[in-house]
N, C-alpha and C positions, 0 to 999 in steps of 0.2 A: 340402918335402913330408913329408921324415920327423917333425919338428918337429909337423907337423898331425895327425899318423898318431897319433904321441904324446899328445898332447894331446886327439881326440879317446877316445883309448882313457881316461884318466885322468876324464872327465867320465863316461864310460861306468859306469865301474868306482865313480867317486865316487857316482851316481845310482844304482844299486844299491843300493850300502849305506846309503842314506838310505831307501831303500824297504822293507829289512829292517829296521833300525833303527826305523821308524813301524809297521810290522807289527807290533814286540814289543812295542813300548809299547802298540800298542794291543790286541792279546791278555792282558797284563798288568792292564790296564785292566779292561778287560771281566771279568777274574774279580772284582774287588774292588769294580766299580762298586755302588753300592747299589741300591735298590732304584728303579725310575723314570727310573734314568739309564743310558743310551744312547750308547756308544761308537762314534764314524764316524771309520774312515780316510780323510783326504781325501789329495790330491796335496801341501797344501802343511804338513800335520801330522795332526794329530790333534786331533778333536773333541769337547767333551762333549753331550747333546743331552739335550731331557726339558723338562719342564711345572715353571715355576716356579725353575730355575736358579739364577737372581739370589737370587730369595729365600732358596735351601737355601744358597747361600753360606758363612754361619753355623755347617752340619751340617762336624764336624770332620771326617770321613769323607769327604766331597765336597771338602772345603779340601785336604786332603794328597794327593787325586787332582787337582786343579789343578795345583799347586807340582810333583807328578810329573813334567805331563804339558810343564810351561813345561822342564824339564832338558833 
């Protein structure tokens, strides 16, 4: 029982910090995003969003915000 008691608190605690952790990246984000692109916190990361994506790819600005947001 204590062992569960444990271990529930530890996923507690672990889940949290993944939640601040996606928060900062994604306020981070959001100052830097350029112009068209669109930051979404989701549960399971962080999102880029916007018209044409794939194609701005290329824009180095949007590339160094990918590679960011994969860390």
């Amino acid at each position: 029982m204590m062992l569960e008691a444990i271990e529930a608190r530890v996923a507690a605690l672990a889940e949290r910090r993944a939640r601040q952790a996606r928060s900062a990246l994604a306020a981070a984000l959001k100052e830097e995003a350029p112009r068209g692109v669109s930051i979404e916190e989701r549960p399971d990361g962080v999102a880029l969003a916007g018209r044409g994506l794939r194609r701005r790819l290329f824009d180095p600005a949007l590339r160094w915000m990918v590679e960011r947001a994969r860390r």
